[in-house]
C-alpha positions as CSV (number, residue, x, y, z in Angstrom):
1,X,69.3,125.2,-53.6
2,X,68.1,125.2,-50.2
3,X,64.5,127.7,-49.9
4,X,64.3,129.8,-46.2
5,X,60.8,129.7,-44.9
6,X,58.7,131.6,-42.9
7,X,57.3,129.9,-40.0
8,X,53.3,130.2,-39.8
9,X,50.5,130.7,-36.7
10,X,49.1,133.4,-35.2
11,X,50.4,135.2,-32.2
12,X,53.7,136.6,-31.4
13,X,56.4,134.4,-32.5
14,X,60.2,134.7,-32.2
15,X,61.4,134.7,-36.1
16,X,63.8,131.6,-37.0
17,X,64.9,131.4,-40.5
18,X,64.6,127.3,-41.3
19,X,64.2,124.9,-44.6
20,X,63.9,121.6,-45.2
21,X,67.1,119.3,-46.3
22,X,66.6,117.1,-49.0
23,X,65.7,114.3,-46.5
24,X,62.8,115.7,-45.7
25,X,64.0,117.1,-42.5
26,X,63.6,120.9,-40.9
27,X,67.2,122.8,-40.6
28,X,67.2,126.1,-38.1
29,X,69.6,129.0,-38.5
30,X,70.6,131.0,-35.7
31,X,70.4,134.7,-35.8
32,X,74.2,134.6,-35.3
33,X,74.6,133.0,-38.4
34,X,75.9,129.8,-37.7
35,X,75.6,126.9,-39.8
36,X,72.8,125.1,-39.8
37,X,73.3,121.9,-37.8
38,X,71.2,118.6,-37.6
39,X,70.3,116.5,-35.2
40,X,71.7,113.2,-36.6
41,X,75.2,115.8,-36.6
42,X,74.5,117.1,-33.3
43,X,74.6,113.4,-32.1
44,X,77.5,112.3,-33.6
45,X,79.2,115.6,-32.3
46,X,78.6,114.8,-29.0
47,X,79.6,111.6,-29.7
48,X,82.8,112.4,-30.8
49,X,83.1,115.2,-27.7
50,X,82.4,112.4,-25.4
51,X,85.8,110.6,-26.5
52,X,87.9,113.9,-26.3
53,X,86.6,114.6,-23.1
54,X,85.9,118.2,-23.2
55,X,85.2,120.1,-19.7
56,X,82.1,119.9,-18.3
57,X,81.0,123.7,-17.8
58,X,83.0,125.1,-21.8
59,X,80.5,124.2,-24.7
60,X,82.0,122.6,-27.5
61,X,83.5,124.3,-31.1
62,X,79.9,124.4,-32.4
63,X,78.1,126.4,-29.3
64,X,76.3,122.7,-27.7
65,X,76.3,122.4,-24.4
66,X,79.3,120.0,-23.8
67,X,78.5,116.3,-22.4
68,X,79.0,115.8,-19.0
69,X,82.3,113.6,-18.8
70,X,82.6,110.1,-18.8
71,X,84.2,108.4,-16.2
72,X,86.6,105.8,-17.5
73,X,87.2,102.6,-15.3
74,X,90.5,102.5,-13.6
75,X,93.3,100.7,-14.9
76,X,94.8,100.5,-11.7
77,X,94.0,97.1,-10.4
78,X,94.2,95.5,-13.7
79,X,98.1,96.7,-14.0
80,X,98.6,95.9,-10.9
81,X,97.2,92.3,-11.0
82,X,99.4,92.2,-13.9
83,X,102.5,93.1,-12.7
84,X,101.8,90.7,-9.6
85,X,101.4,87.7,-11.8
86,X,104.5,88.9,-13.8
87,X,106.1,88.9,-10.2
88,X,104.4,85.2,-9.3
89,X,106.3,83.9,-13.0
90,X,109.7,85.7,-11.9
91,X,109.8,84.1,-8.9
92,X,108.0,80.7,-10.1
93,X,110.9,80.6,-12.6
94,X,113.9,81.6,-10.4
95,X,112.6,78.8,-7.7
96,X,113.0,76.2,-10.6
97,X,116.3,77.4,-11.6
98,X,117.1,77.0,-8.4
99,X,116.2,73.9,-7.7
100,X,118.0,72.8,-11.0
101,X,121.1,73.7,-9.9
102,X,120.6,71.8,-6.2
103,X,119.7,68.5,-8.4
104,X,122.6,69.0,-10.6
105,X,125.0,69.3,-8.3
106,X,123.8,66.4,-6.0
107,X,123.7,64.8,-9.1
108,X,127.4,65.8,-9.6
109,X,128.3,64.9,-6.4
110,X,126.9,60.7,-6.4
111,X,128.6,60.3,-9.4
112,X,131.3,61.8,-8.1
113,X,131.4,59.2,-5.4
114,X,130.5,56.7,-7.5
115,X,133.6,57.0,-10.0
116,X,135.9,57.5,-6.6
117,X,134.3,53.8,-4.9
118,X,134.6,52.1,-8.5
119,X,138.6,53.5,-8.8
120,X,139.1,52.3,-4.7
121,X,137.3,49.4,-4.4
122,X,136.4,48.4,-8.3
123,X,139.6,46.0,-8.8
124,X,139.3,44.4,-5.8
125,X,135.7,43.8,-6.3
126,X,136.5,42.8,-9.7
127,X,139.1,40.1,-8.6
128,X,137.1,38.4,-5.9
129,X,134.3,38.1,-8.6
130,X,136.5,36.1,-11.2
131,X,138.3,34.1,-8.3
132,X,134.3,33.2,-7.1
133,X,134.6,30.9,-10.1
134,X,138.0,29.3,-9.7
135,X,137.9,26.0,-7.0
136,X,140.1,23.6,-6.2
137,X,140.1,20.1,-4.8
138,X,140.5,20.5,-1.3
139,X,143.7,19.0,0.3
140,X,141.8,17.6,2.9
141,X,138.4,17.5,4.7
142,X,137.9,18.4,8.1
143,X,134.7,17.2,10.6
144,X,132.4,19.7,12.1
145,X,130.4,18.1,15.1
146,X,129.8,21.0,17.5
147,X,129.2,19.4,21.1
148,X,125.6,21.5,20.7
149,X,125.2,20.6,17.1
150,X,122.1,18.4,16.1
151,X,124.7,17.3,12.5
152,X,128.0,16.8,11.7
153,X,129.3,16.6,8.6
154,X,132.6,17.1,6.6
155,X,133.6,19.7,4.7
156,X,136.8,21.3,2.9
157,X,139.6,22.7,5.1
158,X,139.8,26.7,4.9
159,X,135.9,27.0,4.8
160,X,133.8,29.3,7.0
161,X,131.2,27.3,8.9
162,X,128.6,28.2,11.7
163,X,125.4,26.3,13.4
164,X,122.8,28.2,15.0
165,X,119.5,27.4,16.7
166,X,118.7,23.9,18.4
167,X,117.5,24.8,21.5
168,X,114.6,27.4,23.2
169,X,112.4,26.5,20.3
170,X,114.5,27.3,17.8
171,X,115.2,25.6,14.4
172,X,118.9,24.0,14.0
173,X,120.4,24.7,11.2
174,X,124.0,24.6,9.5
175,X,125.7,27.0,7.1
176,X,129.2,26.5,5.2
177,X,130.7,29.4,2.7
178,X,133.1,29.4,0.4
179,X,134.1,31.6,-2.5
180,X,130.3,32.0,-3.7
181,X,129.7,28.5,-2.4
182,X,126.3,28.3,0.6
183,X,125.7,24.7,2.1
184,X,122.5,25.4,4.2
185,X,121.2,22.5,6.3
186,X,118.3,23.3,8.3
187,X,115.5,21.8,10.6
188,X,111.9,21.0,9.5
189,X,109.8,23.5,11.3
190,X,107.0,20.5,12.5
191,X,104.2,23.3,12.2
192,X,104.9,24.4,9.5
193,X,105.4,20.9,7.7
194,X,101.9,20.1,9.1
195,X,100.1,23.5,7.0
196,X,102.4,22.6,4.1
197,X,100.7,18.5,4.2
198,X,97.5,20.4,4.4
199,X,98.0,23.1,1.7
200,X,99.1,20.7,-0.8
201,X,96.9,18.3,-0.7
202,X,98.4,15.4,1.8
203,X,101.9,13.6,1.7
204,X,99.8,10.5,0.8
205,X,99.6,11.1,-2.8
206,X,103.5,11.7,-3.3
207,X,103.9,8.3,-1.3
208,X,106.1,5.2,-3.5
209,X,106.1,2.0,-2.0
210,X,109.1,1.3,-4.1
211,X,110.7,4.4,-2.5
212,X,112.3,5.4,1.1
213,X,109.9,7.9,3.0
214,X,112.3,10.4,2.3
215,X,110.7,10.2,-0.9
216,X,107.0,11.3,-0.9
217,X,108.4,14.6,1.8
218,X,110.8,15.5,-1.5
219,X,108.6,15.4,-3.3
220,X,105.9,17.4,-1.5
221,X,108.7,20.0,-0.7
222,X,109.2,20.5,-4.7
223,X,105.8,21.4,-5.4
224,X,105.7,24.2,-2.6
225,X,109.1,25.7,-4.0
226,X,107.5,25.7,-7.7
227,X,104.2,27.5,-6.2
228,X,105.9,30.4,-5.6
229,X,108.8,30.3,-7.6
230,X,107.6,28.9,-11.1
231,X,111.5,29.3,-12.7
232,X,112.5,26.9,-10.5
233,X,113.6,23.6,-12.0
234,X,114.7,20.3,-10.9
235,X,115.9,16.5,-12.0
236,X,114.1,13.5,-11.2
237,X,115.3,12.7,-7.1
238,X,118.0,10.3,-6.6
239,X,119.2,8.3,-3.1
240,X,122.0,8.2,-1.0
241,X,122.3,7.1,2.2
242,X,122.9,9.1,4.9
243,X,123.4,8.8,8.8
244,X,119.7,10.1,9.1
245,X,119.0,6.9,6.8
246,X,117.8,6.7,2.9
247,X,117.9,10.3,1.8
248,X,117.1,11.9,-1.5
249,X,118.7,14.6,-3.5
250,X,118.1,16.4,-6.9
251,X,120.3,18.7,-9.3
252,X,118.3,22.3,-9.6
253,X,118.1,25.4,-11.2
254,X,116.5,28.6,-10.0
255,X,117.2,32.0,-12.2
256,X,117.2,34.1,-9.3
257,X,116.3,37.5,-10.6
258,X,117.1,39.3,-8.0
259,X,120.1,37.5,-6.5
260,X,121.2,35.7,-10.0
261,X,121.2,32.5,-11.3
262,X,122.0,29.4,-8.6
263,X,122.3,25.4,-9.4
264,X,123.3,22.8,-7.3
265,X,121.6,19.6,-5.5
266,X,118.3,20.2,-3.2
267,X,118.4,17.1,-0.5
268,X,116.1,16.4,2.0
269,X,117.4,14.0,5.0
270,X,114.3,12.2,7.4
271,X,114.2,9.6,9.5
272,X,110.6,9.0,10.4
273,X,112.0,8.3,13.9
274,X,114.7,10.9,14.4
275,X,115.9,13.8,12.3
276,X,114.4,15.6,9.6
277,X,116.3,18.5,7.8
278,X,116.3,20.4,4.4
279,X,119.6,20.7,3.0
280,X,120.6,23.0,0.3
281,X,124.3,22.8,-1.9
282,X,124.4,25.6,-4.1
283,X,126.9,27.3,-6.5
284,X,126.8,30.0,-9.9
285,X,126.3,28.1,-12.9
286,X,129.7,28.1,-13.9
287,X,131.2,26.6,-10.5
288,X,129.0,23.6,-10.9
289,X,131.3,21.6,-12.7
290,X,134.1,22.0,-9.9
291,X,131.9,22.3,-7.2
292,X,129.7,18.9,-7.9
293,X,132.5,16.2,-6.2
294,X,132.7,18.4,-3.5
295,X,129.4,19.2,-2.9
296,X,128.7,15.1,-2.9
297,X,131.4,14.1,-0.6
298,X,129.9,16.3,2.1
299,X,126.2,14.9,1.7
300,X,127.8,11.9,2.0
301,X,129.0,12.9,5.2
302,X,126.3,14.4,6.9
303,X,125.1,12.0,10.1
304,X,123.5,13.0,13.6
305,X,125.8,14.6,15.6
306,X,126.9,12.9,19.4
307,X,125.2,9.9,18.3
308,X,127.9,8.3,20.2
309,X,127.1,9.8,23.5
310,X,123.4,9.1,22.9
């Protein structure tokens, strides 16, 4: 049981009834007969006034002064960022759905296309690619000698064939078509022969004094074409003469990755003392077989052209 007592001293002193708690610590009574009320309590009553927030100027339940209040940080900015990046995400998300449509239906639309050209134009297409590979002999053989040609040359009646070039400093050359069949003559450019000797080395090393100098500039040509096309395969050279003279000519093979696979005979006609071309005779794999007498009755053919009026 808690003892009251008497504060000592002399002089006039105001009365307070007080004791000690069992902690060793002084408790006050008020003469209004409250209940005695520590400090560690007093604290921890403020503490808790402090989160209700009581006003300022009214003391709280247990006659303290009240704390002043405490001013709580605004919220206002923080919901507010909030709700704009909420806004940002909306948007954000309604652009991309937006955007998915567009690419679907352009999407839609090409394939759209694509299924309309393939119907239209997909049999056709179809047709002229399995006829590529049919040939036939040729009923006859007509001569090409433009009067501004630089070679003539026979080829199969019902062909396309052009020339182009051989005069202002321009290269002649010669192209005949035919149902995925290219014959491509063309002029040495003298230049470019001369950086070509250079780059690879000199002409003398392919020379064969058992061999026409057609020979030694095949040769030479063959290891330019492999530099920078190592696919490209090709037969040992054979000869045939020509109107340009002894001329040589191999069977080849070039994958072709981008424009397919091509085989057919690579000849190069030159006469140290007049013409000098490169002549190409080239066909799909499977033509070959068809293609081959056709393809060597035309090199057979090919001469200068006007050498009559010369």
């Amino acid at each position: 049981m808690v003892q009251p007592i008497t504060s000592g001293g002399g002089g006039a002193r105001r009365k307070t009834n007080s004791s000690v708690d069992p902690y060793g610590r002084e408790i006050s009574f008020s003469k209004t007969g409250e209940l005695p009320v520590s400090g560690r309590k007093i604290k921890k009553i403020q503490r808790v006034s402090e989160t209700e927030e009581p006003e300022a100027d009214e003391p709280d339940e247990f006659g303290q002064p009240a704390a002043p209040k405490r001013r709580l940080k605004p919220r206002g900015k923080k919901g507010k960022a909030k709700s704009a990046d909420k806004g940002k995400r909306k948007k954000k998300k309604a652009q991309t759905t937006k955007l998915q449509k567009i690419i679907a239906v352009a999407g839609g639309v090409v394939l759209l296309s694509l299924i309309i050209l393939g119907a239209v134009f997909g049999p056709s297409m179809a047709k002229r690619i399995a006829e590529s590979g049919k040939l036939v002999a040729p009923k006859q053989y007509l001569v090409y000698e433009p009067a501004d040609g630089e070679v003539m040359i026979e080829y199969p009646e019902g062909w396309d064939i052009s020339h182009g070039g051989g005069h202002s400093n321009k290269l002649f050359f010669l192209r005949i078509n035919h149902a995925g069949l290219e014959v491509f003559i063309v002029e040495f450019d003298p230049q470019k022969e001369a950086m070509n000797v250079a780059m690879t080395g000199g002409q003398s090393r392919f020379n064969n004094p058992d061999k026409a100098p057609s020979y030694a500039v095949h040769q030479r040509r063959l290891k330019e074409i492999q530099e920078s096309n190592t696919d490209f395969e090709e037969s040992p050279p054979k000869e045939m003469l020509t109107g340009f003279g002894i001329a040589q000519y191999s069977k080849f093979t070039d994958p072709g990755l981008i424009f397919g696979s091509t085989t057919g005979y690579r000849m190069t006609l030159y006469d140290p003392d007049g013409g000098k071309y490169n002549a190409y005779f080239r066909c799909s794999p499977k033509q070959f077989d068809t293609a081959k007498p056709i393809f060597e009755h035309m090199m057979g053919t090919i001469a200068p052209a006007n050498a009559d009026d010369a």
